[in-house]
C-alpha positions as CSV (number, residue, x, y, z in Angstrom):
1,X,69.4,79.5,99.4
2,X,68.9,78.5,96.1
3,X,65.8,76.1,95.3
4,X,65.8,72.0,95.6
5,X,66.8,71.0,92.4
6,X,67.5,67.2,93.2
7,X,68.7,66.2,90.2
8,X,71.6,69.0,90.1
9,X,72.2,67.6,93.2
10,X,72.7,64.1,92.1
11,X,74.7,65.1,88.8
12,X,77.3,67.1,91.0
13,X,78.0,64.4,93.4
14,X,78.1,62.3,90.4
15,X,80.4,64.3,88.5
16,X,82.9,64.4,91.5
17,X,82.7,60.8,92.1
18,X,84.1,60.2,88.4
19,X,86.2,63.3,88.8
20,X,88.2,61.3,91.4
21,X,87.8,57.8,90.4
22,X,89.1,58.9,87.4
23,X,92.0,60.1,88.8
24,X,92.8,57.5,90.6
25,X,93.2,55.5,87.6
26,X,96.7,53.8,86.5
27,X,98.3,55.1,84.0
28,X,99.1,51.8,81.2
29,X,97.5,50.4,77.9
30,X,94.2,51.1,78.9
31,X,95.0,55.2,78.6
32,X,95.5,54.7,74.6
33,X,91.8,56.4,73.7
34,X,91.9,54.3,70.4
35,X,91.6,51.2,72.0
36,X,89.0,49.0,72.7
37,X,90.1,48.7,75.9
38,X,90.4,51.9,76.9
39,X,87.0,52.3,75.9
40,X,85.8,49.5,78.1
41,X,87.7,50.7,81.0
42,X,86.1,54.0,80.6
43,X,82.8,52.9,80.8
44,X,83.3,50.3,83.7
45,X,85.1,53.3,85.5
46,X,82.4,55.7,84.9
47,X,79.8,53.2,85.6
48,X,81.3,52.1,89.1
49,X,81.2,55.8,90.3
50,X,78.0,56.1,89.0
51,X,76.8,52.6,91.1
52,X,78.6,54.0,93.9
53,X,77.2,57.5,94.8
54,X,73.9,55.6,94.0
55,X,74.5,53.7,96.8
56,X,75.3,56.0,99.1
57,X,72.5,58.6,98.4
58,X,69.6,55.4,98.0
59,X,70.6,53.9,101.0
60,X,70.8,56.6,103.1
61,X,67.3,57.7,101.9
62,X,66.1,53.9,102.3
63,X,67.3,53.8,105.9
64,X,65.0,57.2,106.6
65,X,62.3,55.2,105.4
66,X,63.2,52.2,107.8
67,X,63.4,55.1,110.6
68,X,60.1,56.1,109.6
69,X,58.5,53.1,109.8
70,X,60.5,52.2,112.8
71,X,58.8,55.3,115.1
72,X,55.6,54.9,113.3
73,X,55.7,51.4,114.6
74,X,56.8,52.3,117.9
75,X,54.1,55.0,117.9
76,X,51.9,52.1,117.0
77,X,52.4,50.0,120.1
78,X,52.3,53.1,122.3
79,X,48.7,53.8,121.3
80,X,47.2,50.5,121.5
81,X,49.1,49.4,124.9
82,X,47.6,53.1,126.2
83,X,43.7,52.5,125.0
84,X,44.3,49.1,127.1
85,X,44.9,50.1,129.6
86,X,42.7,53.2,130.1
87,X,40.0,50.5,129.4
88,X,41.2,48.3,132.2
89,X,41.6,51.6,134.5
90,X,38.0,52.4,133.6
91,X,36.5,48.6,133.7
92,X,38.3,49.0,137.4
93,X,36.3,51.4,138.3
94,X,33.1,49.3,137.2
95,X,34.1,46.4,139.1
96,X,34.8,48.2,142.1
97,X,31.6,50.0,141.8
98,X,30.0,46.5,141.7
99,X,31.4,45.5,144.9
100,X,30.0,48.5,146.5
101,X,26.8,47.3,145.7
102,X,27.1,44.1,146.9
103,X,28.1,45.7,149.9
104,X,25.2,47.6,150.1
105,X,23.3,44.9,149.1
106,X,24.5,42.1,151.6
107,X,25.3,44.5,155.1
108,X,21.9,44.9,155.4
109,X,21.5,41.2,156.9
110,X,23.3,42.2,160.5
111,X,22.0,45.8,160.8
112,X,18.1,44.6,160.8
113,X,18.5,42.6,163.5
114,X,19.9,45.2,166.0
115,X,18.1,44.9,170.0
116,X,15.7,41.8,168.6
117,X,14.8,39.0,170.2
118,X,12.9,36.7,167.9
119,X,10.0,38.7,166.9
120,X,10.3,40.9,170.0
121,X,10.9,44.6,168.8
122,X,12.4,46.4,172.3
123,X,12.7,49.5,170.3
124,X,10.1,50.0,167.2
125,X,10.9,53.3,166.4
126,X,14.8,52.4,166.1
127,X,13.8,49.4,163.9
128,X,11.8,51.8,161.6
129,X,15.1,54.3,161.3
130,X,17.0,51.1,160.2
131,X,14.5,49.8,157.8
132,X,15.1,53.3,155.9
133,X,18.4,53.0,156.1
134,X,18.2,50.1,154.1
135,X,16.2,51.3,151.4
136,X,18.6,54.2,151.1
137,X,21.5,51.8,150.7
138,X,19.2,49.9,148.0
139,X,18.7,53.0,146.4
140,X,22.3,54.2,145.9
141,X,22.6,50.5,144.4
142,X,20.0,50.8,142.2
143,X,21.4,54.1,141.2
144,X,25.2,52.8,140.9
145,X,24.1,49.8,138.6
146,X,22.2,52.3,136.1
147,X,25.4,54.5,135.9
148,X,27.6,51.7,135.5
149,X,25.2,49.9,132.5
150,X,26.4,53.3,131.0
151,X,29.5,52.8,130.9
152,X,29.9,49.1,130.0
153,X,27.7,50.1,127.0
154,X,30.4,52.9,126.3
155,X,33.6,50.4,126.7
156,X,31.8,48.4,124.2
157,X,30.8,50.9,121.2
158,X,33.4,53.6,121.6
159,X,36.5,51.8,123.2
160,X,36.3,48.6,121.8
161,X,35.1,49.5,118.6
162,X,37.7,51.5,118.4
163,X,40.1,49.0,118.4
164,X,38.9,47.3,116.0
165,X,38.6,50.0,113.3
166,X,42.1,51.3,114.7
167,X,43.9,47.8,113.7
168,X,41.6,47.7,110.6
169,X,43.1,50.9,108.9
170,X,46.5,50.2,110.4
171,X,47.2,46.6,109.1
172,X,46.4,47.8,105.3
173,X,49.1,49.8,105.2
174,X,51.4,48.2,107.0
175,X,51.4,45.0,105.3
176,X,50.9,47.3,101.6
177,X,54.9,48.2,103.1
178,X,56.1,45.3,104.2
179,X,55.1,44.2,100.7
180,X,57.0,46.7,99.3
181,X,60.1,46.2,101.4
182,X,59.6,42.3,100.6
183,X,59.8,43.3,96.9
184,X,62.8,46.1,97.3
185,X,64.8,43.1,99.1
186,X,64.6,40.4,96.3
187,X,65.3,43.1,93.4
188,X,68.4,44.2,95.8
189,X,69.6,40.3,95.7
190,X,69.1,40.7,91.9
191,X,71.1,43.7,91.5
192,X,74.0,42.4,93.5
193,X,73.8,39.2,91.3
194,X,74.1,41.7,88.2
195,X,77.3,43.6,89.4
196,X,79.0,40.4,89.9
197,X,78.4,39.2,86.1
198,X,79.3,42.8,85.2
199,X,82.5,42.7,86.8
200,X,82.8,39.4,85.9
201,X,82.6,40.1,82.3
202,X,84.8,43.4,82.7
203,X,87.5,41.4,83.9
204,X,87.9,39.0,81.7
205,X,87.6,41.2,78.6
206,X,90.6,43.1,80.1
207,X,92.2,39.7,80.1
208,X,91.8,39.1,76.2
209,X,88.7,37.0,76.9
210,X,85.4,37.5,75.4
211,X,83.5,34.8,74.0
212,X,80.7,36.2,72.3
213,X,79.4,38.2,75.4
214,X,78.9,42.3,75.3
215,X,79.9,44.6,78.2
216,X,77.0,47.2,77.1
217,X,74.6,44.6,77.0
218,X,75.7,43.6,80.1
219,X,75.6,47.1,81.7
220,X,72.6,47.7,80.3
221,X,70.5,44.9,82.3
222,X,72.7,46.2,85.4
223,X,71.2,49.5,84.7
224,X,68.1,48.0,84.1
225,X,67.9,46.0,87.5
226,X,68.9,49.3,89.3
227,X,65.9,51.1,87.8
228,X,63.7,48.2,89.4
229,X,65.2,48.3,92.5
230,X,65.0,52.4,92.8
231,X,61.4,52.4,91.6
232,X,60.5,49.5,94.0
233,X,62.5,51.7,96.7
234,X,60.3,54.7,95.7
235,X,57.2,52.3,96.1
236,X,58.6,51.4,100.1
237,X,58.4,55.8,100.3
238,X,55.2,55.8,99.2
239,X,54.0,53.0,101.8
240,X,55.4,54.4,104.2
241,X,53.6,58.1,103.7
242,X,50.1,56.0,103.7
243,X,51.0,54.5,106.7
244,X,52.3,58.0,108.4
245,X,48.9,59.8,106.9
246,X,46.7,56.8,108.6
247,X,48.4,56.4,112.0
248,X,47.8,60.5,111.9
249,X,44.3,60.0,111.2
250,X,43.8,57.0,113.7
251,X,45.6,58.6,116.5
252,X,43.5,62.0,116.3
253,X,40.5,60.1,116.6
254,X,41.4,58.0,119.1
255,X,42.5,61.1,121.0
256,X,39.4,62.4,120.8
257,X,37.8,59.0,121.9
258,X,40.1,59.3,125.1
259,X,39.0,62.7,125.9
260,X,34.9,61.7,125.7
261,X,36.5,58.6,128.5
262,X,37.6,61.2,131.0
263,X,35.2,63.4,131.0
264,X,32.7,60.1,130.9
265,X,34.5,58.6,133.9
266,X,34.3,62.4,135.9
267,X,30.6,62.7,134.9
268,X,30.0,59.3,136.9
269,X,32.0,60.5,139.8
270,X,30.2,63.6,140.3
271,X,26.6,62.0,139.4
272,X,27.3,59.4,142.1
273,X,28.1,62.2,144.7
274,X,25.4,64.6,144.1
275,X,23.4,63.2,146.9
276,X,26.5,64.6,149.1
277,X,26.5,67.8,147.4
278,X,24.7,70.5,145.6
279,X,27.6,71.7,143.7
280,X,30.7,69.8,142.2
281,X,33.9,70.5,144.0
282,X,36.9,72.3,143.3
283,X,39.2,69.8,142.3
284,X,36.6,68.3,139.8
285,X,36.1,71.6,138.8
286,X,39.8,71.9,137.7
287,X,40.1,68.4,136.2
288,X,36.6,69.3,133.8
289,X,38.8,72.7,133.2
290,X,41.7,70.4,132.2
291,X,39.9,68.1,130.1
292,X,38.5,70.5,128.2
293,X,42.0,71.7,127.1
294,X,42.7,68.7,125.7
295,X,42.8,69.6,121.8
296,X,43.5,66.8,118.9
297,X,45.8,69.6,117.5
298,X,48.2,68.5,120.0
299,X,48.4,64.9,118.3
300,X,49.4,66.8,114.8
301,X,51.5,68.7,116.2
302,X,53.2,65.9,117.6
303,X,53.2,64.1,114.1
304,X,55.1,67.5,112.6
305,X,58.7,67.1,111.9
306,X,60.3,68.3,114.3
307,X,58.7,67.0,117.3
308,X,58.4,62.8,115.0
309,X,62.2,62.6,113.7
310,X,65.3,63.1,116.1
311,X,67.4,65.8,115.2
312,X,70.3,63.5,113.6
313,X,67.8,61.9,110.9
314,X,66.1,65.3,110.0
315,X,69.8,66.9,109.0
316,X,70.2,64.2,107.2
317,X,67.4,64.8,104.9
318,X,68.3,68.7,104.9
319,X,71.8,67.6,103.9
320,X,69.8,65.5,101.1
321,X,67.3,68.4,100.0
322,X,69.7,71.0,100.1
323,X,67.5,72.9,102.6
324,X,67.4,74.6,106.2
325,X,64.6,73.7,107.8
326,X,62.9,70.4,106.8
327,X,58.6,70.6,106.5
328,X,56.0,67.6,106.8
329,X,55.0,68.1,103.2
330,X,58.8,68.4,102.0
331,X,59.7,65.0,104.6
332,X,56.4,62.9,102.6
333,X,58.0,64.0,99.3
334,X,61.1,63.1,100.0
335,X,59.9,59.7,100.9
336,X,57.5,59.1,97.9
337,X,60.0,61.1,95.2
338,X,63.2,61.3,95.8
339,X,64.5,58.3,94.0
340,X,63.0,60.1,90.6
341,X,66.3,62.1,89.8
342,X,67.9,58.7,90.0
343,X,65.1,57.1,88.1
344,X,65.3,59.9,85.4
345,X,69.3,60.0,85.3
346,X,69.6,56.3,85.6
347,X,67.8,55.6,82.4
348,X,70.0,57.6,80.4
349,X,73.3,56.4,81.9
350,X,74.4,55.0,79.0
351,X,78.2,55.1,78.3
352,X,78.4,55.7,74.5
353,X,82.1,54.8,74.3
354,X,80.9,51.5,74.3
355,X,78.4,52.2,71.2
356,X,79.8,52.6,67.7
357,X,76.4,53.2,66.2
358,X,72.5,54.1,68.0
359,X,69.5,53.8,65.7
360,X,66.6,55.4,67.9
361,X,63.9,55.4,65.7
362,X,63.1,52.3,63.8
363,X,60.0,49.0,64.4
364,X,60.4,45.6,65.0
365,X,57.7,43.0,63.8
366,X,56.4,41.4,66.9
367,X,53.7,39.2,65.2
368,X,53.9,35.9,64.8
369,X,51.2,35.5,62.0
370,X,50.3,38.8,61.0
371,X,52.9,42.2,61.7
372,X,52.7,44.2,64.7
373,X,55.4,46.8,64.4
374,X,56.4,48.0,67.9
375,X,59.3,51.1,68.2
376,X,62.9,49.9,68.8
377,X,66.8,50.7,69.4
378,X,68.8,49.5,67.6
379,X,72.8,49.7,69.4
380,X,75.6,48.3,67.5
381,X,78.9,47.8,69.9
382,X,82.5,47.9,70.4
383,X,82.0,44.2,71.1
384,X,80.8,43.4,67.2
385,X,77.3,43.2,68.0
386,X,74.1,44.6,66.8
387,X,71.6,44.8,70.1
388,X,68.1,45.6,69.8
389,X,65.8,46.7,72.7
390,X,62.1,47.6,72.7
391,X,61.6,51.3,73.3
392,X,58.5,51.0,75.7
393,X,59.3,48.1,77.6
394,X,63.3,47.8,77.4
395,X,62.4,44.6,76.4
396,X,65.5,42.9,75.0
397,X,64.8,41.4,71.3
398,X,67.9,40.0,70.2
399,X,71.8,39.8,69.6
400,X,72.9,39.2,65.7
401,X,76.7,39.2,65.6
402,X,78.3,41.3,62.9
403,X,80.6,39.4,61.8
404,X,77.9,36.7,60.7
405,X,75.0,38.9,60.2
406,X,73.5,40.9,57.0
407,X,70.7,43.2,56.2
408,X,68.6,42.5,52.9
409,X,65.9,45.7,52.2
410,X,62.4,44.1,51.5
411,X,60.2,47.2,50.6
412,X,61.1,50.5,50.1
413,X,58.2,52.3,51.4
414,X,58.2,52.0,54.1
415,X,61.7,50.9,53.8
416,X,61.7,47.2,55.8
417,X,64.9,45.4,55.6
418,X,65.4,41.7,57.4
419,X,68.4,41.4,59.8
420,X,69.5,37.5,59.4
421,X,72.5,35.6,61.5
422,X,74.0,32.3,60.7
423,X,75.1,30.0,63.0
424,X,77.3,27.1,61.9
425,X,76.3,24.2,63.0
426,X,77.4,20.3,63.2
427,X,75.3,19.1,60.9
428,X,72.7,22.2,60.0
429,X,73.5,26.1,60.1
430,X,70.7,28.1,62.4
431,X,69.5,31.1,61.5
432,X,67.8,34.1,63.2
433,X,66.2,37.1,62.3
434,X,64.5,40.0,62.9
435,X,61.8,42.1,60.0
436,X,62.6,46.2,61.0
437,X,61.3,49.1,59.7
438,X,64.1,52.0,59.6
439,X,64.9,55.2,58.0
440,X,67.0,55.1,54.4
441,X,70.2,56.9,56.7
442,X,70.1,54.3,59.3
443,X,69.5,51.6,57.3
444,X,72.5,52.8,55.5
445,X,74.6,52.7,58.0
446,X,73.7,49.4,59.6
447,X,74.0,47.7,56.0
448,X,77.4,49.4,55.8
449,X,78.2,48.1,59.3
450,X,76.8,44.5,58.0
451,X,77.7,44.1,54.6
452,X,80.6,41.9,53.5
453,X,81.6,41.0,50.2
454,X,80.4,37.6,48.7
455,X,83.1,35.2,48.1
């Protein structure tokens, strides 16, 4: 098989999807490849296929993330309801222990007084055997309370501690993805909020409305918001890997700390019936033979793929990948990368039917007192308007309509040139304008673009 290249992948599903979008276009007006319209409806088609395998492919790799988290959590609750209650099983033990020696303690009370009568003995030598009897029952209760002060100690600096430093770890990353997810959600609500204006504004262009507004600007901060939301979603991946790696870690450990508890708890047994027996038995001998089997490899291997996913979820992710069998390491990048191809294709899905003219490299003046010249786009559209965008940020620096807009040059070298709209106003005009630095071409063609004859 051929190696994971995910964003062939996403480019050939992509390609289809427009493929048969396309074709399921009516044939009217909008088919004339001169017209604006055509043009518009080319780029909302493409664009809507484009949306729509995204949300197919993102959500079903956001919903392995939820199923991730899901069993991690469920894995979660397992392990702390399970060092509970081997902590009550052992406590148990203690308290039962501790009733033995009151036992011991409090029958002695009846046997002493066995064929008395007052302070009349009848048989001294019987009394004696008693009396010894009783020491060896205070004895054994001496003994028992120094084994159990063993264990109490234990319960508190293994068991308990454990706890402590279990949730400690745990709760970090869980609330670093519930952040995440939190974020994801409200950029979600932002995108769908997008797509409605986008359609919105689609619609009524079709109509013959338009009203100063621009489709590419439009789809652009669509595009934009999608970015957000996939990085964001990419951000809930790499949470949710943390959290995997740290429930890994914590669980081995506290494995490990479950295993020293048995083989504690059997060590007490057999120290409290030596006095019976020189030698331990046969069935402690099998349970020590048992305990030492217990590995903490047998907690990773129970974190490996195919023993944490169900089978339904990890051919889902094969499907994804491309692949036949699915690794740990390939599952965690999966998680933390895969929304990169869409990150990386995303940011280039700009239809150009909607552009008549792209200026790549040019500045913008940023300063308000003195210049700080920042790198910029410059797009001029089908919709009569000149865009500019900041390269690094995508931050968006104005709209100067071409209809009402003309570039002067200020300097030739560098060549600078100022951009200035005029409003019309009721009473005063209002004017904006933006100081760029651009190439001679470019600033050729955005001055032919501009430039309208005085009157």
């Amino acid at each position: 098989m051929p190696s994971y290249n995910p964003e062939q992948l996403v480019e050939d599903r992509l390609r289809e999807s427009i493929r048969q979008s396309a074709a399921q276009r009516p044939t009217n007006h909008q088919d004339d490849p001169t017209s604006v319209k055509f043009h518009r409806h080319q780029s909302y088609n493409q664009l809507q296929a484009w949306m729509e395998q995204v949300g197919i492919d993102m959500q079903q790799h956001r919903q392995i993330i939820k199923d991730v988290y899901r069993i991690l959590d469920k894995r979660i609750a397992i392990s702390n309801r399970s060092i509970q209650n081997l902590i009550h099983f052992i406590k148990t033990f203690v308290q039962h222990e501790k009733q033995n020696v009151e036992y011991l303690r409090t029958k002695n009370k009846d046997i002493n007084k066995l064929f008395q009568d007052g302070q009349t003995l009848y048989y001294p030598k019987l009394d004696e055997t008693i009396k010894e009897i009783c020491n060896y029952d205070q004895g054994n209760a001496i003994k028992i309370l120094n084994l159990l002060d063993g264990i109490d100690k234990f319960i508190k600096e293994k068991l308990d501690f454990n706890i402590e430093m279990f949730e400690t770890g745990i709760s970090i990353h869980r609330d670093q993805y519930r952040k995440a997810f939190s974020n994801f959600a409200s950029s979600s609500s932002k995108l769908t909020k997008y797509r409605r204006k986008h359609q919105g504004l689609y619609q009524r262009q079709m109509q013959g409305e338009n009203k100063g507004k621009d489709l590419y600007h439009t789809e652009r901060k669509l595009i934009d918001s999608f970015l957000e939301m996939a990085k964001l979603q990419k951000t809930m991946g790499q949470a949710v890997t943390r959290l995997f790696d740290e429930v890994k870690k914590q669980e081995v450990h506290r494995y490990q700390i479950v295993v020293t508890s048995l083989r504690m708890y059997l060590d007490k047994h057999v120290q409290l019936s030596q006095s019976k027996q020189q030698q331990i038995s046969a069935q402690e001998e099998l349970i020590y033979g048992l305990i030492n089997q217990l590995e903490p490899e047998q907690v990773v291997q129970s974190f490996e793929v195919s023993n944490f996913l169900s089978q339904d979820v990890a051919r889902i992710v094969q499907k994804m990948l491309g692949k036949q069998l699915l690794t740990l390491p390939q599952l965690q990048d999966f998680l933390c990368n895969y929304p990169d191809a869409y990150i990386k294709l995303g940011s280039v899905q700009e239809n150009h039917s909607l552009v008549k003219l792209r200026i790549k490299n040019a500045q913008i003046d940023c300063g308000n007192v003195l210049k700080t010249w920042k790198p910029c786009q410059i797009i001029a559209t089908i919709d009569n308007n000149v865009l500019i965008y900041l390269k690094e940020t995508n931050e968006f620096k104005g709209k100067f309509l071409c209809d009402s807009s003309q570039i002067v040059q200020k300097t030739r070298v560098p060549l600078t040139a100022e951009i200035k709209c005029t409003k019309p106003g009721f009473i005063f005009d209002s004017t904006k304008t933006a100081l760029l630095q651009l190439e001679a071409q470019d600033f050729d063609s955005l001055h032919g673009l501009l430039f309208k004859q005085p009157k």
